[in-house]
KELUM-495727 format. One record per residue (C-alpha): residue number from 1; residue in one letter; chain; x, y, z. Coordinates in steps of 0.1 Angstrom, whole numbers. Each point is the difference from the previous one (the first is absolute). Layout:
% residues N
NODE; resi; resn; chain; X; Y; Z
NODE; NUM; a; A; X; Y; Z .
...
//
This chain:
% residues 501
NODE; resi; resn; chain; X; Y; Z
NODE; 1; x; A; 246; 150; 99 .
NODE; 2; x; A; -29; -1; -23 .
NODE; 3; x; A; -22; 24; -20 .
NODE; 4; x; A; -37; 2; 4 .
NODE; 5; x; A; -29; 24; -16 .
NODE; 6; x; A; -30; 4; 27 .
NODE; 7; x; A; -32; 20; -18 .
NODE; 8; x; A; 24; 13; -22 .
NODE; 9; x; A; 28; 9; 26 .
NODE; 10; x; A; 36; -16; -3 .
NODE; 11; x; A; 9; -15; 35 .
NODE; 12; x; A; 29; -18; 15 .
NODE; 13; x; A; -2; -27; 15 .
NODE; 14; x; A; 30; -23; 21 .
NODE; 15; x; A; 3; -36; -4 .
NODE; 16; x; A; 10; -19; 31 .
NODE; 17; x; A; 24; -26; -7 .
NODE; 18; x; A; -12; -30; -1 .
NODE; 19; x; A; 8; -31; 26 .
NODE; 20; x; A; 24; -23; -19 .
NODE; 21; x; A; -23; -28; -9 .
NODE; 22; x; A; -28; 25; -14 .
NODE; 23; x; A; 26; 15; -23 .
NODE; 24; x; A; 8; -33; -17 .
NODE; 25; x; A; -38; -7; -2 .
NODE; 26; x; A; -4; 38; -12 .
NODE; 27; x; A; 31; -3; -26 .
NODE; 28; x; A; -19; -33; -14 .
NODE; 29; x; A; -32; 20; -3 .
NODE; 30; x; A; 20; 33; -18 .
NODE; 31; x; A; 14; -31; -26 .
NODE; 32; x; A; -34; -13; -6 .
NODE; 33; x; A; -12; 38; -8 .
NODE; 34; x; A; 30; 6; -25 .
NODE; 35; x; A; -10; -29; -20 .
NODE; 36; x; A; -44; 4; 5 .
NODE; 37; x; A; 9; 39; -15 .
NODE; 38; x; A; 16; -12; -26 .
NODE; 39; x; A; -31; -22; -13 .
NODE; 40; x; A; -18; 30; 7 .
NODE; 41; x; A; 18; 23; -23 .
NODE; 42; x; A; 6; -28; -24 .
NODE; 43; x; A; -42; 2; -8 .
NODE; 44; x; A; 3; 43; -10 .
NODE; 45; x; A; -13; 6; -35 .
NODE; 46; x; A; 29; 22; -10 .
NODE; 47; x; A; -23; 18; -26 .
NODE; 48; x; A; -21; 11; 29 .
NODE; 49; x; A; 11; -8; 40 .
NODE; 50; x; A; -28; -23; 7 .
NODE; 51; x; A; 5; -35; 11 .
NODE; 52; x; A; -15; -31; -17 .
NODE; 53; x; A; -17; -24; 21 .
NODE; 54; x; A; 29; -22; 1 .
NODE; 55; x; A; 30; -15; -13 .
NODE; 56; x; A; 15; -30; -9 .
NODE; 57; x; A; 28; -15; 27 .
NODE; 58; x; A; 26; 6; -23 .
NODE; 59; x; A; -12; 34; 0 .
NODE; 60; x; A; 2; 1; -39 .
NODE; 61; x; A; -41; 4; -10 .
NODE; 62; x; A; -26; 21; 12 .
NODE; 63; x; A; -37; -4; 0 .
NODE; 64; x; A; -17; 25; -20 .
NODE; 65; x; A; -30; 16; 23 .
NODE; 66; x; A; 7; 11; 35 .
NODE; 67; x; A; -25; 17; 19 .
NODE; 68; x; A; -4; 25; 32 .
NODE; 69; x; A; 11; -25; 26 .
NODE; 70; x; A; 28; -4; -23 .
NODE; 71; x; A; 7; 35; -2 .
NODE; 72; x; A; -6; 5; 40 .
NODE; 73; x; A; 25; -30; 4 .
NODE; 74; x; A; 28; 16; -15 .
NODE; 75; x; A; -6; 37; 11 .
NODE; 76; x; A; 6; -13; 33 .
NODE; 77; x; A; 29; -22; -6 .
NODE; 78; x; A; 13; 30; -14 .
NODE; 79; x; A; -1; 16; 33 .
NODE; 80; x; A; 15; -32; 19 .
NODE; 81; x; A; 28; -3; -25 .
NODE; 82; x; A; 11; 35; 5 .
NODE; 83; x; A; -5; 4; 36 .
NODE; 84; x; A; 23; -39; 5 .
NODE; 85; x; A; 24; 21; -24 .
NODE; 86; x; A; -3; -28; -26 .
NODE; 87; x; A; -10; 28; -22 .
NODE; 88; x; A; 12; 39; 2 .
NODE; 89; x; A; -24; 25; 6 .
NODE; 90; x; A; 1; 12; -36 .
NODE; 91; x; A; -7; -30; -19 .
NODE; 92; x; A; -29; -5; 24 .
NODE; 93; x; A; -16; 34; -8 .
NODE; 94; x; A; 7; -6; -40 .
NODE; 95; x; A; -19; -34; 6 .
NODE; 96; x; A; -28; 17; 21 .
NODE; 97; x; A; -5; 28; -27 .
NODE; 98; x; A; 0; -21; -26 .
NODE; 99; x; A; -27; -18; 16 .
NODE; 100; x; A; -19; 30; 8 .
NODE; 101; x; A; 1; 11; -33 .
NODE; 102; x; A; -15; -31; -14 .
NODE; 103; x; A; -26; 0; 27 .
NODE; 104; x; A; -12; 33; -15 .
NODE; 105; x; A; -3; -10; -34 .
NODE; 106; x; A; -21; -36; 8 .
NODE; 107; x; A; -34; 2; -10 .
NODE; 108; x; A; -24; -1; 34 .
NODE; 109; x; A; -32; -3; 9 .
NODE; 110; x; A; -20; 33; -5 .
NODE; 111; x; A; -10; 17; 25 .
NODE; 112; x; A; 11; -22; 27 .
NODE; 113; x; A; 31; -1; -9 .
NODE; 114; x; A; 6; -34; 7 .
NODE; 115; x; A; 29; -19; -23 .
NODE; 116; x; A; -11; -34; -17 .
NODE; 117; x; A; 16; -35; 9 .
NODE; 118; x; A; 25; -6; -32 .
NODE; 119; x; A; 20; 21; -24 .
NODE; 120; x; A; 30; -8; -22 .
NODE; 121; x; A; 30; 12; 20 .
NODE; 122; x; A; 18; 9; -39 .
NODE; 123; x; A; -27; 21; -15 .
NODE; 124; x; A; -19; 12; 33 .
NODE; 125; x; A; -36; -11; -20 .
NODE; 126; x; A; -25; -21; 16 .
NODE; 127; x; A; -1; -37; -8 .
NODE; 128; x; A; -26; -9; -17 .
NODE; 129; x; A; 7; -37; -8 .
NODE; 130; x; A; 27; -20; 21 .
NODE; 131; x; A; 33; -3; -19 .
NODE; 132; x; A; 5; -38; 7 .
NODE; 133; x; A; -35; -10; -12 .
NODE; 134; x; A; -17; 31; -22 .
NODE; 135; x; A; -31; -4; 26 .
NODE; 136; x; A; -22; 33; 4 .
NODE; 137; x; A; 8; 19; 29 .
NODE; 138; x; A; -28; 16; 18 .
NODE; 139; x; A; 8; 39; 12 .
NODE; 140; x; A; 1; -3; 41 .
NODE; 141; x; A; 9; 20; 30 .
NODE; 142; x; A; 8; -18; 35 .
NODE; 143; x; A; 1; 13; 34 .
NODE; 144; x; A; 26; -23; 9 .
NODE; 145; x; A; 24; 9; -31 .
NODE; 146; x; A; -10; 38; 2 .
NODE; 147; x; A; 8; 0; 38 .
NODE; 148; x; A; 33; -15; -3 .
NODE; 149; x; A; 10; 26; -25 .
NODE; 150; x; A; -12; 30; 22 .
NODE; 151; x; A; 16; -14; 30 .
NODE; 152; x; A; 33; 2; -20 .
NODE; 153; x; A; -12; 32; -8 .
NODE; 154; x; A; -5; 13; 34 .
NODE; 155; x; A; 40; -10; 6 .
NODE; 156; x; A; 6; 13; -30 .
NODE; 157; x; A; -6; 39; 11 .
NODE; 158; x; A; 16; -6; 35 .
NODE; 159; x; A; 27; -20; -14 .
NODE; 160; x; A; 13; 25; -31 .
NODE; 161; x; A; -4; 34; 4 .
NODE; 162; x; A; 7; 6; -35 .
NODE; 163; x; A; -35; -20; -8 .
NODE; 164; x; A; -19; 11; 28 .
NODE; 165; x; A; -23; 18; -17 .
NODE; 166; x; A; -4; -21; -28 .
NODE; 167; x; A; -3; -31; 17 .
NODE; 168; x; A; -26; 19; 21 .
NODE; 169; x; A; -22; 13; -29 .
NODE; 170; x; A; -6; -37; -15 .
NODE; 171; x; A; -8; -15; 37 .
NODE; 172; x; A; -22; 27; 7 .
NODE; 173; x; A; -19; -2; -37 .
NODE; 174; x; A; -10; -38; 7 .
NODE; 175; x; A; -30; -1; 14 .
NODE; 176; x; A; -5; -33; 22 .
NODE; 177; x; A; -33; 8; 8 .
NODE; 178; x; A; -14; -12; -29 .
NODE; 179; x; A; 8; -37; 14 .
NODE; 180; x; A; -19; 5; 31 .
NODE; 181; x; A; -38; -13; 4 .
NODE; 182; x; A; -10; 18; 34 .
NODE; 183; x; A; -25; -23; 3 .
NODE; 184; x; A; 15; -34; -2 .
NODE; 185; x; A; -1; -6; 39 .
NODE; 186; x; A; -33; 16; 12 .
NODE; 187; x; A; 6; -28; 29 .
NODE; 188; x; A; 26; 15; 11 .
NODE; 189; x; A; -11; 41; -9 .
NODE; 190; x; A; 31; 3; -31 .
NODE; 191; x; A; 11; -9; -31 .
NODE; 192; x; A; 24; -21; -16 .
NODE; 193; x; A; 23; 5; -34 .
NODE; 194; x; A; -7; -17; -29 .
NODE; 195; x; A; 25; -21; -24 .
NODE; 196; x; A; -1; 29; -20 .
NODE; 197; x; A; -20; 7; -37 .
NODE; 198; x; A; -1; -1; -33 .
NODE; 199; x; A; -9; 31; -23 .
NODE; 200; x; A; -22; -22; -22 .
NODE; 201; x; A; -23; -25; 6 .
NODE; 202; x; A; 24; -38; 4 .
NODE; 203; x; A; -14; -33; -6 .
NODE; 204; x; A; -10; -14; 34 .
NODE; 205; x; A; -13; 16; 32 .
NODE; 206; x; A; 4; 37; 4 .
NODE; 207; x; A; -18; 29; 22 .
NODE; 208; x; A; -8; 35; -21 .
NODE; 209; x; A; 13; 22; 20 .
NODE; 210; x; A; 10; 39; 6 .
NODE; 211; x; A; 19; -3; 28 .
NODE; 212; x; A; 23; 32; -4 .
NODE; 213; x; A; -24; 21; -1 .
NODE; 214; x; A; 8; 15; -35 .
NODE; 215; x; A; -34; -9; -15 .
NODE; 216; x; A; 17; -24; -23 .
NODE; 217; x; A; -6; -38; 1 .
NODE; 218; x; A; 27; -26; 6 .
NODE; 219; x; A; -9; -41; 1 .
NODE; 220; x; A; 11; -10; 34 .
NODE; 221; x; A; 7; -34; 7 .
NODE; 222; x; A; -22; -20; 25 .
NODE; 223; x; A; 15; -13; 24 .
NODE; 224; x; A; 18; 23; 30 .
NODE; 225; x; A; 32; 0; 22 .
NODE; 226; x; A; -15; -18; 30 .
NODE; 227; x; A; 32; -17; 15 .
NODE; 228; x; A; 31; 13; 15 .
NODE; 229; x; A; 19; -6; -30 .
NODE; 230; x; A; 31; 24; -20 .
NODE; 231; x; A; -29; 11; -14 .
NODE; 232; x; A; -4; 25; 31 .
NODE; 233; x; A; 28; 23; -19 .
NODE; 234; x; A; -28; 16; -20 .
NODE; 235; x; A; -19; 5; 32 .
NODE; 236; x; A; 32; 15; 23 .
NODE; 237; x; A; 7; 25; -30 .
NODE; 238; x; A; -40; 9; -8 .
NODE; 239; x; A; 2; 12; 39 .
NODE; 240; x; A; 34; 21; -3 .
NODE; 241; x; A; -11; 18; -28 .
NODE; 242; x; A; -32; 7; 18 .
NODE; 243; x; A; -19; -18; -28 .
NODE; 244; x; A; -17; -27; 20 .
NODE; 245; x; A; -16; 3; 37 .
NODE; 246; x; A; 23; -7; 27 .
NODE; 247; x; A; -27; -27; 15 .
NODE; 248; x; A; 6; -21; -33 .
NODE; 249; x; A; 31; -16; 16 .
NODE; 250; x; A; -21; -20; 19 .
NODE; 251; x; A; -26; -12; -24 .
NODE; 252; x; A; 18; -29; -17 .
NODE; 253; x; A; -4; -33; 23 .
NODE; 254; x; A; 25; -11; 21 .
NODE; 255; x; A; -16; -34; 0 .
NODE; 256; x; A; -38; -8; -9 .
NODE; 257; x; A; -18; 1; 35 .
NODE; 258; x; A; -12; -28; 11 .
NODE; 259; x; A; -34; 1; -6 .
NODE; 260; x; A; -22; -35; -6 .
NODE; 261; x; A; 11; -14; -36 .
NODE; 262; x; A; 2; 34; -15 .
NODE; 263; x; A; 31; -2; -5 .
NODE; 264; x; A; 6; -37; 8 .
NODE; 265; x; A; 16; 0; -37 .
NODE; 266; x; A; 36; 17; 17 .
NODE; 267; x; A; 30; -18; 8 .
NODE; 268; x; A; -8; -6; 41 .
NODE; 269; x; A; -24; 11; 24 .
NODE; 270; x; A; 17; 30; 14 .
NODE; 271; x; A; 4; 17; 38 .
NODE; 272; x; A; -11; 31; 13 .
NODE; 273; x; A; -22; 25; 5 .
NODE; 274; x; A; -18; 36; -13 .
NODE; 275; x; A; 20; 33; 6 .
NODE; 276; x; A; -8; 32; -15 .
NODE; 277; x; A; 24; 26; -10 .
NODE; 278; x; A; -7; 35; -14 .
NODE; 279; x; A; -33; -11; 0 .
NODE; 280; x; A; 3; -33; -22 .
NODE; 281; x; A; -11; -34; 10 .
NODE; 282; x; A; 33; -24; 0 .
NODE; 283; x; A; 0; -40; 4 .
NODE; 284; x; A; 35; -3; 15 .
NODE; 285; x; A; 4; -33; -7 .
NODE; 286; x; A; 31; -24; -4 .
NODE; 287; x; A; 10; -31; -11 .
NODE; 288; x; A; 14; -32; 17 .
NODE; 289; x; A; 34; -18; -15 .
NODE; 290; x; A; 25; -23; 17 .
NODE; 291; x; A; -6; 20; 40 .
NODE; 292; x; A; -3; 33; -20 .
NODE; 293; x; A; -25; 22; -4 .
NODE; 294; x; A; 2; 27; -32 .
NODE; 295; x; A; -21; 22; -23 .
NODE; 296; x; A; 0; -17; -33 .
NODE; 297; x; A; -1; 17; -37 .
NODE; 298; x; A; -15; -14; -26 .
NODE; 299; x; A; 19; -30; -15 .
NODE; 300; x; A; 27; -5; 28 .
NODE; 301; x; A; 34; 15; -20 .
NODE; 302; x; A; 23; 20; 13 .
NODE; 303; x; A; 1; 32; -20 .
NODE; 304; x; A; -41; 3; 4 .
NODE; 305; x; A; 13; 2; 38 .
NODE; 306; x; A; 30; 21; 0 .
NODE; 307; x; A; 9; 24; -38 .
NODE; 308; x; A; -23; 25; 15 .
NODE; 309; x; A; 20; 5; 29 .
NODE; 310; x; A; 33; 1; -22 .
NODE; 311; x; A; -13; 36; -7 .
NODE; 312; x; A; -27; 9; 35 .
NODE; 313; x; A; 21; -9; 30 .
NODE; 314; x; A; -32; -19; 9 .
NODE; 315; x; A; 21; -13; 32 .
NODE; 316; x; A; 7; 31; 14 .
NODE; 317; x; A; -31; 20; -7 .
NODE; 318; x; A; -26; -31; 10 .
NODE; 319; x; A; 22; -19; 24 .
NODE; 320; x; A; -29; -14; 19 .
NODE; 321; x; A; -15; -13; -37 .
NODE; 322; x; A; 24; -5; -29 .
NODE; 323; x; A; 29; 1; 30 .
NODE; 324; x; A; -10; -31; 13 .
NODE; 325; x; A; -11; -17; -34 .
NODE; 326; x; A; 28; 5; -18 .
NODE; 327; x; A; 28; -23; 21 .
NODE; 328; x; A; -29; -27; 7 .
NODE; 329; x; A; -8; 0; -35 .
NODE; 330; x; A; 37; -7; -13 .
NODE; 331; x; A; 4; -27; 27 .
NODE; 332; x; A; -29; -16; -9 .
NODE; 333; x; A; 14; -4; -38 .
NODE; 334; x; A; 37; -13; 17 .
NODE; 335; x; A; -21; -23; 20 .
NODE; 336; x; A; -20; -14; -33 .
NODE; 337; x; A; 32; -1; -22 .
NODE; 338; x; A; 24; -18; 27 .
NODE; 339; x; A; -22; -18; 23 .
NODE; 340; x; A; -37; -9; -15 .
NODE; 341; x; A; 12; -5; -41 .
NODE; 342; x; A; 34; -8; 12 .
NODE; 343; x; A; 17; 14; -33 .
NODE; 344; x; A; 27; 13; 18 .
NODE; 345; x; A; -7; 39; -17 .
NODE; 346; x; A; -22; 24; 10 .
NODE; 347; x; A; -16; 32; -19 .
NODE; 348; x; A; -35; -8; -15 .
NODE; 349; x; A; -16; 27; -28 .
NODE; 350; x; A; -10; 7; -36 .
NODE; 351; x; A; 32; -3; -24 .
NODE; 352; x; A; 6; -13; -33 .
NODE; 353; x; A; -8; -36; -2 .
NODE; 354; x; A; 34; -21; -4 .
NODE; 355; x; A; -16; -21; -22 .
NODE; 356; x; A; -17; 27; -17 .
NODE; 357; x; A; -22; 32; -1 .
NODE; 358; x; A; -11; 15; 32 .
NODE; 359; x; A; -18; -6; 33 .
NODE; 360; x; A; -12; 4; 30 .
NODE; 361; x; A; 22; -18; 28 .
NODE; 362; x; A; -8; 2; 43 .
NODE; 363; x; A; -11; -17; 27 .
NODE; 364; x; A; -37; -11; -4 .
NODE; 365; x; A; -4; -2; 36 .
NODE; 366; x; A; 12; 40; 5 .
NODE; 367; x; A; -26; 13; -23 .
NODE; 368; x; A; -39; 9; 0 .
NODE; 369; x; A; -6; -21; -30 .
NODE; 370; x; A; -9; -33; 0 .
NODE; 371; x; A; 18; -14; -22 .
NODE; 372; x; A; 25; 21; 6 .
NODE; 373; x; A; 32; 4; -21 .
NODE; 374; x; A; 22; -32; 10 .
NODE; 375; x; A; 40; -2; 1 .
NODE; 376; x; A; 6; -29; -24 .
NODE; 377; x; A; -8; -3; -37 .
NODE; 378; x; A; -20; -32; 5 .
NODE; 379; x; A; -28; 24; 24 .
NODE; 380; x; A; -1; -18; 28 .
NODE; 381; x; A; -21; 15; 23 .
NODE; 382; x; A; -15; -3; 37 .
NODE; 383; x; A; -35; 5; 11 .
NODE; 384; x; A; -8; 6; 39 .
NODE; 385; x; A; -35; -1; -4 .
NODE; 386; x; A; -30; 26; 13 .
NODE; 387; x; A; -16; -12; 30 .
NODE; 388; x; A; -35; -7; -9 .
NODE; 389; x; A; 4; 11; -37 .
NODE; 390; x; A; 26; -15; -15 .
NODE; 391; x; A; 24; -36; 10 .
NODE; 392; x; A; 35; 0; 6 .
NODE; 393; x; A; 20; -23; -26 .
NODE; 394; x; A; 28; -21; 10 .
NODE; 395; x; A; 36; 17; 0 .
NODE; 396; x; A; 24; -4; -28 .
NODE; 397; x; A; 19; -30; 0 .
NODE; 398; x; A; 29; 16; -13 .
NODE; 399; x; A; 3; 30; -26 .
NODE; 400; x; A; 15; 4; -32 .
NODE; 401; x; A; 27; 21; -20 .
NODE; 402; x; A; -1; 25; 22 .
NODE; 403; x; A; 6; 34; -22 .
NODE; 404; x; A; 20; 29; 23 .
NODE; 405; x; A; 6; 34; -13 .
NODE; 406; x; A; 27; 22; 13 .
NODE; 407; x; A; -15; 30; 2 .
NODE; 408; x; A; -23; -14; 26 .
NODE; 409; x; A; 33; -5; 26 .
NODE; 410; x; A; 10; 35; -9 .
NODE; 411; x; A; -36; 14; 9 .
NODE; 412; x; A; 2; -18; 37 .
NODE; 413; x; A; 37; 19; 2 .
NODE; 414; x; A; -13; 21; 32 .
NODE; 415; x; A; -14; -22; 16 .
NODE; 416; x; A; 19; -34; -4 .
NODE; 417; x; A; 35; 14; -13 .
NODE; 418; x; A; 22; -30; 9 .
NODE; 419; x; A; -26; -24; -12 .
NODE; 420; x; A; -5; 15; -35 .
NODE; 421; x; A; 37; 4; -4 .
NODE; 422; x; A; 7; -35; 7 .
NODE; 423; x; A; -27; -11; -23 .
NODE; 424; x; A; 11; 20; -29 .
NODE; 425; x; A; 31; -14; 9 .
NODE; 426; x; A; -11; -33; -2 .
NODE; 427; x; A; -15; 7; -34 .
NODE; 428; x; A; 29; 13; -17 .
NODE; 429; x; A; 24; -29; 15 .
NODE; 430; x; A; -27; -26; -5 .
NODE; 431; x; A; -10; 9; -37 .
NODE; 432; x; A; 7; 19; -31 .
NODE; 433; x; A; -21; 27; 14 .
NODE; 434; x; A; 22; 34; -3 .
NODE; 435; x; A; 9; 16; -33 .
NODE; 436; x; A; 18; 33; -16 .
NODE; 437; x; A; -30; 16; 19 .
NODE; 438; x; A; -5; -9; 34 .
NODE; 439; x; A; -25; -34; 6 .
NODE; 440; x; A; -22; -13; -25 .
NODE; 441; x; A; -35; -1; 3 .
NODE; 442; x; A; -10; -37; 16 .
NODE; 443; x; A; 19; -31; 9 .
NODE; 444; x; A; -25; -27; -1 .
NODE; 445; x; A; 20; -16; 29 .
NODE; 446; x; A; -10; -38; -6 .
NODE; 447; x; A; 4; -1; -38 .
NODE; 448; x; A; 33; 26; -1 .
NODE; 449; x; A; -22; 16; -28 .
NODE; 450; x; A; 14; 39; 1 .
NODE; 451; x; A; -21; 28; -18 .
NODE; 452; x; A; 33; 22; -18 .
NODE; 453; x; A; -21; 30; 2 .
NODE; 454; x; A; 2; 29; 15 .
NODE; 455; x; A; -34; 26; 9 .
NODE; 456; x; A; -6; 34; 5 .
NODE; 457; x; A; -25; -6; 27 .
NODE; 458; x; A; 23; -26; 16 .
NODE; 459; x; A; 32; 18; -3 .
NODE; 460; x; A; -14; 30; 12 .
NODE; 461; x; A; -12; -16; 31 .
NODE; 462; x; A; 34; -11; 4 .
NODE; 463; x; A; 12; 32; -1 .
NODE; 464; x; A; -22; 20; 20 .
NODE; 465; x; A; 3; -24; 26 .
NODE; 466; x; A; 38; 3; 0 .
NODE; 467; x; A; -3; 36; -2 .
NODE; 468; x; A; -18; 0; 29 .
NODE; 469; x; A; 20; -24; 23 .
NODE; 470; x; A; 35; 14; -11 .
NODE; 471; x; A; -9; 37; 7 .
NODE; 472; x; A; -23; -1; 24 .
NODE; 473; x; A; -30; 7; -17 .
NODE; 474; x; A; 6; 26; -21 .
NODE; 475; x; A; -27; -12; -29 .
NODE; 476; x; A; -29; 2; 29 .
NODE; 477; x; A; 17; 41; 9 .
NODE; 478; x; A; -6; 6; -36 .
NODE; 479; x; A; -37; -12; -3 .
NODE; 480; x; A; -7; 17; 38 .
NODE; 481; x; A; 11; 34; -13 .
NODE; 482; x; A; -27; 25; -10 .
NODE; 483; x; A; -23; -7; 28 .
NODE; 484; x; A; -6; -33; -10 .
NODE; 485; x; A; 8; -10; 40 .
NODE; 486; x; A; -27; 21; 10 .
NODE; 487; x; A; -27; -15; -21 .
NODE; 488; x; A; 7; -33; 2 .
NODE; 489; x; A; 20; -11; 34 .
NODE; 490; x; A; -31; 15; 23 .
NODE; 491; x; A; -25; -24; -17 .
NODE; 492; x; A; 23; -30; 0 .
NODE; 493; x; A; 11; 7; 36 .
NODE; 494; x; A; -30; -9; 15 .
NODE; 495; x; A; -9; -35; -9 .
NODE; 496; x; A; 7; -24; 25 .
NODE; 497; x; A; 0; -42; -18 .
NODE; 498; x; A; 2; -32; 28 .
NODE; 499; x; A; 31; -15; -17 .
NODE; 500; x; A; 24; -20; 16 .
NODE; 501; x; A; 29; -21; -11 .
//
């Protein structure tokens, strides 16, 4: 028997035993949590509570900025921890009150209460110039890093009792209308969110905008949230809080419509046809890969595709959409990994480089982009073509060092379980891939090069997902709480997308 808080309410729930083979699978997954956790706790400031944006492998040295994703990543982890009993329930409400203090004394945005990208995780200041290199750091709030921390939030004050309240205050004082531009899509009769803003003018492109309300002026940036990326978390959590029009959840493209050489510029010339829901104009389009048809995202990686629904059980509450994405989209990177690369691995996305620095990692042909991001350091890329805009190149000859991340296999956990456990288990027997704390970052399978570093972001995918899996969803329980269900699941209920596997 297990414990779990509902809207505030303390439940019990029954675990039925598991069949034989599932409980070995399940005791291998409970391991791999232990050791993630421990990387996790191994990046907490001690002057303060917050995590750092990573760690070393040898989890001796932290980075010294962090940042709300950071912060969201490890609120949640909290949760996981305790609820797998890796951690009691008292050391997780010390850790989540520390945090909550320190969220309280971060400078924001004023008014709209939005929290800027990096601060130092010792001192709780901004950063102003990047440790490693004494560059300036330019003051900036993102929808994406601002929605991961309020949807760690929202569990936060259905989670912990003790917090509720407090957790509730700082979700409900961040405004996430001031990312929205209502008139981005006036094709389609909505808006779309921006990247987010700056509070003074940046170098570059930038829109001056008031789009709070509040009569003061932000510098937004210029370009919008037009894909079905993980940058939809700002958009699900503008809609809970009532913030952002319900219809918005349908203004982002699912692909460009086909229409002339427009957009001749994306990866393929999609399928489909017009549909209108709540009174918006949608192209339900899809995608064509290997006898599969799919909704891409932007760049073709796996957590653009699935960390949202690590926290909106996107499967359940848009099972004719999302439902029927999800499991085409983690076959479709199996099927690149074993069968068209042929590197033997599996589990394409953005990760620290193993040779160095960060970047973006997928499957070109999954994503809107063309190029796209590709799986191997070398960028080797494929190009279908647009009928009568743009020619098809010749297929790869072969790829490159292909670069896989674990926390890609852990993200396909519901909806490929044996595959990813046998691919992390082919990681971990194949190369020095698994430290003190859990799996490193990226194998670059070819080369054997291993990034010995361990990320917030990463690690906290890792544990959300096993948080999810191994209690049976309690994470997406917390974030439903508070009548978040009742905004969200009737608008993402209704959307019906042509994929097939």
């Amino acid at each position: 028997m297990r414990k779990t808080v509902l809207s505030g309410v303390l439940t019990l729930a029954l675990i039925a035993p598991a069949a034989p083979a599932d409980a070995s699978a399940n005791a291998t997954l409970l391991r791999y949590a232990k050791d993630t956790w421990r990387s996790m706790a191994a990046m907490v400031e001690p002057a303060t509570g917050l995590p750092a944006d990573k760690v070393t492998g040898d989890l001796a040295t932290r980075a010294k900025v962090t940042s709300p994703t950071n912060i969201g990543t490890y609120l949640w982890s909290t949760l996981a921890a305790r609820d797998l009993r890796l951690i009691s329930g008292g050391d997780a409400a010390a850790r989540i009150g520390r945090v909550m203090r320190a969220l309280e004394r971060l400078e924001r945005n004023t008014p709209t209460g939005q929290f800027y990208n990096w601060y130092d995780p010792g001192t709780l200041q901004l950063i102003r110039t990047w440790p490693e290199t004494g560059d300036p750091v330019r003051l900036f709030a993102s929808s994406v890093d601002n929605g991961w921390l309020a949807a760690a939030l929202m569990m936060v004050r259905n989670a912990t009792p003790q917090y509720a309240a407090r957790a509730n205050r700082l979700l409900t004082s961040m405004n996430f209308a001031s990312y929205y531009d209502p008139a981005a899509r006036p094709d389609a009769g909505t808006g779309l969110i921006r990247g987010g803003f700056w509070p003074e003018p940046p170098d570059g492109c930038y829109v001056e905008s008031d789009y709070a309300g509040t009569g003061t002026t932000v510098y937004s940036t210029c370009h919008h949230y037009g894909a079905p990326a993980e940058t939809r978390i700002g958009q699900y959590v503008g809609i809970a809080l009532g913030q952002l029009p319900r219809e918005s959840y349908f203004g982002p493209y699912r692909t460009f419509p086909d229409n002339g050489c427009d957009f001749g510029w994306q990866e393929q010339k999609p399928v489909g046809s017009w549909k209108k829901y709540l009174g918006v104009n949608v192209w339900e389009g899809t995608y064509a890969y290997r006898g599969m048809r799919y909704v891409p995202n932007w760049g073709g990686s796996m957590f653009e595709a699935l960390m949202p629904d690590l926290v909106v059980p996107e499967a359940k509450w848009a099972p004719k959409s999302w439902g029927r994405n999800h499991p085409v989209f983690v076959r479709a990177q199996i099927e690149h990994g074993l069968n068209e690369a042929k590197y033997g691995y599996w589990g394409f996305s953005p990760s620290n480089d193993p040779h160095g620095g960060y970047r973006e990692y997928g499957v070109d042909a999954l994503g809107m982009d063309e190029p796209g991001y590709t799986s191997d350091r070398e960028r080797t890329s494929t190009d279908p073509g647009y009928e009568g805009c743009r020619p098809a190149k010749p297929e790869p000859a072969s790829y490159g060092d292909g670069v896989v991340t674990p926390h890609a296999s852990f993200l396909a956990l519901p909806y490929a379980k044996d595959a990813a456990i046998d691919n992390l288990d082919k990681l971990r027997r194949n190369f020095d891939a698994y430290g003190p704390g859990g799996f490193y970052d990226a194998v670059a399978v070819r080369s054997g090069a291993v990034s010995k570093w361990y990320l917030a972001l990463d690690q906290g995918m890792v544990m959300a997902a096993l948080g999810n899996v191994l209690t049976g969803g309690d994470l997406h329980r917390y974030f439903a709480g508070s009548g978040v269900e009742a905004k969200l699941r009737p608008v993402m209920e209704i959307e019906e997308w042509n994929v097939t596997s």
